[in-house]
C-alpha positions as CSV (number, residue, x, y, z in Angstrom):
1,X,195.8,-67.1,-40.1
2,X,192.3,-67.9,-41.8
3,X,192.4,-68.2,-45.7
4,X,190.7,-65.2,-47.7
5,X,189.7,-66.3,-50.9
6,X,190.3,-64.2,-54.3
7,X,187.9,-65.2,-57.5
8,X,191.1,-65.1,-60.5
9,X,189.7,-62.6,-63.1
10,X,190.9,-63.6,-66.2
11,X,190.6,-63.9,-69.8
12,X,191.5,-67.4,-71.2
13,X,194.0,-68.1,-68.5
14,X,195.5,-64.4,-69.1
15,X,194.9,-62.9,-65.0
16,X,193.3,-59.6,-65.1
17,X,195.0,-56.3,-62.9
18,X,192.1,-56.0,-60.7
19,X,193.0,-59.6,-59.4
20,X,196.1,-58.7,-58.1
21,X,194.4,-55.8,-56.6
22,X,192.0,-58.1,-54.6
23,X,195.5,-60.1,-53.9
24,X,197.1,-57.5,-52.3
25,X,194.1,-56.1,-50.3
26,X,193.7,-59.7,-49.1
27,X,197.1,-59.6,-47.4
28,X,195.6,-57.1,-45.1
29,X,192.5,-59.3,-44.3
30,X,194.5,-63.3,-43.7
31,X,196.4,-65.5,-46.3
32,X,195.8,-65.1,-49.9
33,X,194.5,-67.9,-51.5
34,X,193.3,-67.8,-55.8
35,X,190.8,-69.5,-57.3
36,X,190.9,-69.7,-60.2
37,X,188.3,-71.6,-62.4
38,X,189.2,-72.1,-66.1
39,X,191.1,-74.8,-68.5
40,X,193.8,-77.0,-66.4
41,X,196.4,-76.3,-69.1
42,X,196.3,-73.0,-68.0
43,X,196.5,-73.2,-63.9
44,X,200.3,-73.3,-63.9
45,X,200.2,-70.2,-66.0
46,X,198.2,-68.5,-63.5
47,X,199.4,-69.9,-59.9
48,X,203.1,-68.3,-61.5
49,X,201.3,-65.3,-61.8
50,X,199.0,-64.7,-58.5
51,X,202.0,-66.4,-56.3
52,X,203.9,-62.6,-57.2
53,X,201.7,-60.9,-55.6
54,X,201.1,-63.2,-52.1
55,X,198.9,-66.0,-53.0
56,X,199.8,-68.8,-51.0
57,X,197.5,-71.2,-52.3
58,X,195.6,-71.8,-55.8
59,X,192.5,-73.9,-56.0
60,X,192.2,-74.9,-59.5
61,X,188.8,-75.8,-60.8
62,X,188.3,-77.1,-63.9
63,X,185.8,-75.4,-65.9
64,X,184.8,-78.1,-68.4
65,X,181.4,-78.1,-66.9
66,X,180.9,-74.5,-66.3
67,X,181.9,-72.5,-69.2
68,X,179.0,-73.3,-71.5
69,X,176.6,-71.6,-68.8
70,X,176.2,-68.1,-66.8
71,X,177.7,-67.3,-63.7
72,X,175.2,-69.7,-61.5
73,X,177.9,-72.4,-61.9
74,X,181.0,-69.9,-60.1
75,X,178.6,-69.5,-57.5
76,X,178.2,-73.0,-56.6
77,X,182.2,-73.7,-57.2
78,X,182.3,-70.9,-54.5
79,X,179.8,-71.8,-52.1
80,X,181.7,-75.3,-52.0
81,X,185.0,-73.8,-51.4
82,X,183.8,-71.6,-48.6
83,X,182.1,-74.9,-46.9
84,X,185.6,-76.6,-47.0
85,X,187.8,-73.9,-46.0
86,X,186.2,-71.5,-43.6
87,X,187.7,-68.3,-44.8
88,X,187.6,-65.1,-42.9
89,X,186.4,-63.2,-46.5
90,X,185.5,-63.8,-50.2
91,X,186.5,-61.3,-52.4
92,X,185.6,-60.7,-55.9
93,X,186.0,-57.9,-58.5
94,X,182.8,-55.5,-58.6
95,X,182.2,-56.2,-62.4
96,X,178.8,-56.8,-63.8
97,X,179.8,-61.0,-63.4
98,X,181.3,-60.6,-60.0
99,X,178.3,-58.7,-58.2
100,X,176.1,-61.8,-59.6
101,X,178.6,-64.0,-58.2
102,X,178.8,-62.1,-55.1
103,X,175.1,-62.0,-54.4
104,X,174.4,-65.5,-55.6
105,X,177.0,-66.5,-53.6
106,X,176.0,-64.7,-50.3
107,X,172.3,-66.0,-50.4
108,X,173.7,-69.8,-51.1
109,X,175.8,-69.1,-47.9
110,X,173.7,-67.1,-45.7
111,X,176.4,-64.3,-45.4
112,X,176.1,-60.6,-45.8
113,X,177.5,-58.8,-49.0
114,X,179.0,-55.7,-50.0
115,X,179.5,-54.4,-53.4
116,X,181.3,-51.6,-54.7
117,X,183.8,-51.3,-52.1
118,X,186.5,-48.5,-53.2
119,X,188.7,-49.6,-50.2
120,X,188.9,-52.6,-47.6
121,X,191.1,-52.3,-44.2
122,X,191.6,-55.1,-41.6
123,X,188.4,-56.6,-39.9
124,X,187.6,-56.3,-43.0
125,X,186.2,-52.7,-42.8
126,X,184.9,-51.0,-46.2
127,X,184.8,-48.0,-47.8
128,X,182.0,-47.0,-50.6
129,X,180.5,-43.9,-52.5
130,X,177.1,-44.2,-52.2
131,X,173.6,-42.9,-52.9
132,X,175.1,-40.9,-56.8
133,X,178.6,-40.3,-54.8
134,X,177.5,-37.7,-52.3
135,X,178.3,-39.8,-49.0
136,X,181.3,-42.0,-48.3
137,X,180.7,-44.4,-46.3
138,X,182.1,-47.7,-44.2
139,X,180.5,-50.4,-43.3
140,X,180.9,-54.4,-42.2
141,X,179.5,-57.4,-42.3
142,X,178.0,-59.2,-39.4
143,X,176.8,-62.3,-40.2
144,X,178.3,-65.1,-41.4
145,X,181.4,-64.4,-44.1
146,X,182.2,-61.3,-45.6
147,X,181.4,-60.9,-49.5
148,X,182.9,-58.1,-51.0
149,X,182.9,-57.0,-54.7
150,X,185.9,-54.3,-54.9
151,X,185.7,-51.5,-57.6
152,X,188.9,-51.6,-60.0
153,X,191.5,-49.5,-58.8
154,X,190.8,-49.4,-55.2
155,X,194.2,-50.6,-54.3
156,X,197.8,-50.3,-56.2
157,X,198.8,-54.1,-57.0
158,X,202.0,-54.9,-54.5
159,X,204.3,-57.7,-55.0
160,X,205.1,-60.3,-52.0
161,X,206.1,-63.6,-52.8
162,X,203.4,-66.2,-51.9
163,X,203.8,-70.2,-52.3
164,X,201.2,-70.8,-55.0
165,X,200.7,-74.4,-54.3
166,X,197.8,-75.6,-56.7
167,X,195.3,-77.3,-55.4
168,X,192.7,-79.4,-57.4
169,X,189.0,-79.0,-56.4
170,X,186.6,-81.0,-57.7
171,X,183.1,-79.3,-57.3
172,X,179.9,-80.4,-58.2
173,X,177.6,-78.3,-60.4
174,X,173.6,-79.2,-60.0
175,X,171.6,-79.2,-62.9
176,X,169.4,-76.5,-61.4
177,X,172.9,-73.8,-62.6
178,X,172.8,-74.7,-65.9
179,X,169.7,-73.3,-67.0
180,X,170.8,-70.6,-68.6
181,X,173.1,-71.0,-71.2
182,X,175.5,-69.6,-73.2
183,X,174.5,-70.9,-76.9
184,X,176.7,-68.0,-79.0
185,X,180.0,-65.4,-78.3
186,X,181.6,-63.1,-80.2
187,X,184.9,-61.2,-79.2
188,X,184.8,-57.7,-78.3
189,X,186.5,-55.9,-81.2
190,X,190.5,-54.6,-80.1
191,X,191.6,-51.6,-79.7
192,X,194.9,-51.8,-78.1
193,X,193.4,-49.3,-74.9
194,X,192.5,-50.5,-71.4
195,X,189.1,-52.0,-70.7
196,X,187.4,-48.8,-69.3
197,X,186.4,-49.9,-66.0
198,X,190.1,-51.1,-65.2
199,X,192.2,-48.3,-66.7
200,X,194.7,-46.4,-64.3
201,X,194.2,-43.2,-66.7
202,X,190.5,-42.7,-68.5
203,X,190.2,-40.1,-70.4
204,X,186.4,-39.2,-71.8
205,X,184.7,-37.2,-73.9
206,X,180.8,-35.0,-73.8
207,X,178.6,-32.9,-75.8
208,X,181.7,-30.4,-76.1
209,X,183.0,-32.7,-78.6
210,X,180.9,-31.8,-81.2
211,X,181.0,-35.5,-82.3
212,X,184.6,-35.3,-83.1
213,X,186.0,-37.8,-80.5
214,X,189.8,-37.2,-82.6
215,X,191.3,-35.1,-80.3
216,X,190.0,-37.1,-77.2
217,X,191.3,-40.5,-78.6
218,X,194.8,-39.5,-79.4
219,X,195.3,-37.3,-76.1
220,X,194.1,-40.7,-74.8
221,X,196.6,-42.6,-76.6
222,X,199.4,-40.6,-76.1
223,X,198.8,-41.4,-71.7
224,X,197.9,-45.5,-72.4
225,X,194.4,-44.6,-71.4
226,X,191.2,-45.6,-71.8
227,X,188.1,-43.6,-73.4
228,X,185.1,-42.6,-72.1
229,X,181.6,-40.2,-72.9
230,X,179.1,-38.7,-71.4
231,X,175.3,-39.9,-71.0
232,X,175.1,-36.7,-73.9
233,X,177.6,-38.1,-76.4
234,X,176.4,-41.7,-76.0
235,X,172.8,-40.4,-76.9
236,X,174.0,-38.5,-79.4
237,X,175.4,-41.4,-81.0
238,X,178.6,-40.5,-81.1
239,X,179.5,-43.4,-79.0
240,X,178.2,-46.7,-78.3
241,X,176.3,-47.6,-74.6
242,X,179.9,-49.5,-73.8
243,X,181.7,-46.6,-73.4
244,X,179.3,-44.3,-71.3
245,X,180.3,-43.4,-67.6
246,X,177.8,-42.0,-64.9
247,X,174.8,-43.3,-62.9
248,X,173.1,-45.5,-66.2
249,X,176.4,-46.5,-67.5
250,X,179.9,-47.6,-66.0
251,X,181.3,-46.6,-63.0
252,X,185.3,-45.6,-63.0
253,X,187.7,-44.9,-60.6
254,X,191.2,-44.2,-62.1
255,X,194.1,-42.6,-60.6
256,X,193.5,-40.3,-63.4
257,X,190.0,-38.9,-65.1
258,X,190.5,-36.1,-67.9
259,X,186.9,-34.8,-68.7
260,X,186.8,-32.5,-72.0
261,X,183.5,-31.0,-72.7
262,X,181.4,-32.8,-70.0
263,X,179.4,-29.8,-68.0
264,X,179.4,-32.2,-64.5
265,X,176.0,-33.6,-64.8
266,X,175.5,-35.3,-61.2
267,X,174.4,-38.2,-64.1
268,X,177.7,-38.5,-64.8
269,X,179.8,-37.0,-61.7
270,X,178.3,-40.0,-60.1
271,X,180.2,-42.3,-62.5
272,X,183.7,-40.8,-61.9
273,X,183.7,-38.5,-59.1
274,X,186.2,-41.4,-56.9
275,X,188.5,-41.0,-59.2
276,X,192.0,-40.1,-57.5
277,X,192.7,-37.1,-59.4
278,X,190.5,-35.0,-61.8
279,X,191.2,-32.8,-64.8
280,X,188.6,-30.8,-66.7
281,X,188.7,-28.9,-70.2
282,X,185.9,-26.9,-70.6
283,X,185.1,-23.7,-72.5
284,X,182.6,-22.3,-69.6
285,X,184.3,-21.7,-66.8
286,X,180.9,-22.2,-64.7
287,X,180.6,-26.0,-65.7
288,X,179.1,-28.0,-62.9
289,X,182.6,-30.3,-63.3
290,X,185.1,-27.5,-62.3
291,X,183.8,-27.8,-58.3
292,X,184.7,-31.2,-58.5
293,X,188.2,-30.9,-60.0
294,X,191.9,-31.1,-59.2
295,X,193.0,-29.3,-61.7
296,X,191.1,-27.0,-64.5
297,X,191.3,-25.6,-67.5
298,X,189.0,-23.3,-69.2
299,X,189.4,-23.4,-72.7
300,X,188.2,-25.1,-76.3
301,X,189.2,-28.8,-75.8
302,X,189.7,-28.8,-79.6
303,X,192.9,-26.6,-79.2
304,X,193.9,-27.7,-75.8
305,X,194.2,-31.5,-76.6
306,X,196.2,-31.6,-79.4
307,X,198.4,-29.0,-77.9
308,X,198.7,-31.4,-75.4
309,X,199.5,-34.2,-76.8
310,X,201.8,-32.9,-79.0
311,X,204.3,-32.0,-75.7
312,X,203.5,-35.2,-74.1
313,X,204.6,-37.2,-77.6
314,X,207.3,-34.9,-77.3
315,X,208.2,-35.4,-73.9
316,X,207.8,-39.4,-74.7
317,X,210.3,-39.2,-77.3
């Protein structure tokens, strides 16, 4: 069974959920194998963890000369793999870094490249919203080996008990990858939520908000969610550009979205709309977002959320 390779998503040796995701979905396609390109202290750490969920094999790459510079460098560590092992698919999570990985990646290789998948079957076959999320459709690649960024989400991590043999490779970075560099960093400021893009539960807020994102963030926290706005709170200022979901912002795809006060802009349905189930709060009951939904409620989100909350803290409890 040919090897499908999984790029580890991680922070600091800490794996990301979306990896085991792309683990798991790989089982369908051959043999999971990680690789996972950080600090060598830290590749036992991670072959313990990718091993739960199938990975039979973990090429460890150490990133000594490659974390100083942008994602040209993973790129090359890929390309190399591929040229050793022949695998039947690459597979990468659709984030801003992996689609650059992906395309660098498939132009280094000569292979085609989809991004955004939102499912991937045997052959491997995928499944993407396309052109603002009015068509689904599935496509493959035909020449040389498959690329494929997959959105967060697109499949529930499942545990299977792999080898996780590490592997040290050894690649070799030209000079030509390290011209654009990484001279400063500052950590994103915690919250204790979800990064939005990966949350199982997002929960977002629009113009209906009136500014006052109180009620949104402690429905949110009361589920373990993430938060969101719309394009119209995020120009309001209400919110910073990070948190905006639709067609100019980030694109979710939770197992739950809760819109409160967002009308259903297709700016934003286009940002949200392949989310598995959809809640709305609205107070006008002929807002765009109600054809969309699973479930609907007209009524002041202002009242409705902390009513809410209040009985699942309750129910918590």
């Amino acid at each position: 069974m040919s090897e499908v390779l999984v790029l580890v998503d991680h922070v600091d040796g800490a794996v990301r959920k979306p990896t085991y995701e792309l683990l798991t979905i790989a089982k369908r396609l051959g043999e999971p194998s990680a690789v996972f390109i950080g600090g060598p202290d830290k590749a036992e750490a991670v072959a313990e963890a990718v091993k739960k969920y199938g990975a039979e094999k973990v090429y460890a790459v150490d990133d000594a000369d490659i974390k100083g510079f942008l994602v040209a460098p993973k790129a090359e560590v890929l390309q190399q793999l591929v040229e050793k092992v022949s695998p039947a698919a690459v597979l990468l999570t659709a984030s801003a870094e992996g689609k650059e990985i992906a395309g660098r990646l498939a132009v280094k290789i000569d292979s085609g490249l989809i991004t955004d998948a939102v499912d991937v079957q045997a052959g491997p076959v995928t499944t993407q919203s396309v052109f603002a999320g009015n068509y689904t459709v599935q496509a493959k690649v035909t020449k040389g080996t498959p690329i494929i960024a997959v959105k967060p989400n697109a499949a529930a991590p499942e545990e299977s008990a792999g080898a996780g043999a590490v592997e040290q490779f050894a690649a070799t970075i030209s000079d030509s990858a390290k011209k654009a560099q990484i001279v400063a960093s500052q950590p994103r400021e915690a919250t204790g939520r979800p990064e939005l893009t990966e949350a199982a539960i997002v929960v977002a807020g629009g113009r209906g908000t009136g500014g006052n994102f109180d009620e949104v963030e402690n429905f949110a926290d009361s589920l373990g969610a993430a938060v969101g706005a719309s394009r119209a709170a995020v120009d309001s200022g209400w919110k910073p550009h990070a948190f905006q979901i639709g067609q100019t912002g980030k694109t979710v795809s939770p197992q739950l979205y809760v819109a409160n006060g967002i009308s259903g802009a297709i700016q934003h349905r286009a940002g949200m709309q392949t989310s598995k189930t959809i809640i709305a709060v609205n107070k006008d009951e002929e807002a765009p977002m109600f054809e969309l939904v699973d479930f609907g409620v007209v009524g002041d989100l202002h009242t409705v959320l902390p009513t809410a909350t209040e009985e699942i803290n309750k129910r918590k409890g």
